[in-house]
C-alpha positions in Angstrom: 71.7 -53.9 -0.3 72.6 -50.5 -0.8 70.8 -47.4 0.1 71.0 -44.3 -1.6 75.0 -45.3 -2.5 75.9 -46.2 1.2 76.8 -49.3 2.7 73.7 -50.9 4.9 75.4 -51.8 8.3 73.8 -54.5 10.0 74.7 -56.3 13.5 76.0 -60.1 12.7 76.5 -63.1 15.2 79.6 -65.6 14.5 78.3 -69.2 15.4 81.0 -72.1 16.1 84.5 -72.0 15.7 87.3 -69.8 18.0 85.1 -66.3 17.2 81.9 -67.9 18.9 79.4 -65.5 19.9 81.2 -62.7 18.8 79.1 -59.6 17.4 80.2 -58.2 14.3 79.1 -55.1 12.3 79.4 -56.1 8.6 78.1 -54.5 5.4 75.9 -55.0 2.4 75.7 -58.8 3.9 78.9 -60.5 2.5 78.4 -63.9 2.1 81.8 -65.2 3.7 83.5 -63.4 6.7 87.1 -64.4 7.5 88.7 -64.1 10.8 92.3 -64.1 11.4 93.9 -64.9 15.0 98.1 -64.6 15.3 100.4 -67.4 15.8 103.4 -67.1 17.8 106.7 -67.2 16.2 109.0 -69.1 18.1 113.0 -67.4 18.1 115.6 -69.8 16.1 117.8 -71.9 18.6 120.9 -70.9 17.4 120.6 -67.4 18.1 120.9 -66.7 13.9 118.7 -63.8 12.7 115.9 -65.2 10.7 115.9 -63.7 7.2 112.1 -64.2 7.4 111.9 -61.2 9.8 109.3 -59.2 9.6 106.9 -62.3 8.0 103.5 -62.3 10.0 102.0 -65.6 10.6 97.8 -65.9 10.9 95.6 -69.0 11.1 92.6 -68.7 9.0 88.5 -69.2 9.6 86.2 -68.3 7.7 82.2 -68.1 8.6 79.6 -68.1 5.9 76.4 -66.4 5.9 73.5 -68.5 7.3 70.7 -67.1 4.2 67.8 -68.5 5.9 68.1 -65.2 8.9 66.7 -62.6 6.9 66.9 -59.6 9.5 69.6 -58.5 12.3 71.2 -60.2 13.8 72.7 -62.1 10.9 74.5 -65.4 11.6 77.8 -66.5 10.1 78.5 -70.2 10.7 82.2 -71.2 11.2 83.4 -73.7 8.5 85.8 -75.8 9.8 86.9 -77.6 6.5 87.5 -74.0 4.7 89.9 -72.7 3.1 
């Protein structure tokens, strides 16, 4: 849904999952929506630098558009069996 070359910006609710209830603003209604939340890295025992430094670690969800809403707020449900 574009309009006149510019994004359409609509408001979007995440249902379900650890971004529950959480307002989005999302454009040209993408059909999957992925949120990323950071794990903590635990420091090595030994005291040895990890060569790995630097590495980022992020569990994944992702929340697909629910097509049935057809006007704001749109609804991403969380799917718990993706990726």
């Amino acid at each position: 849904m574009v309009n006149n070359g510019a994004p359409r910006w609509e408001t979007a609710i995440l249902d379900g999952g650890p971004a529950d209830g959480m307002r989005v603003r999302v454009a040209d209604r993408p059909s999957v929506l992925q949120v990323n939340r950071p794990c903590a890295i635990e420091d090595p025992q030994d005291g040895v630098r990890d060569p790995r430094e630097g590495v980022h670690v992020a569990a994944l969800h992702i929340y697909r558009r629910d097509l049935k809403v057809k006007s704001e707020p749109l609804r991403y449900g969380f799917d718990g069996v993706s990726p």
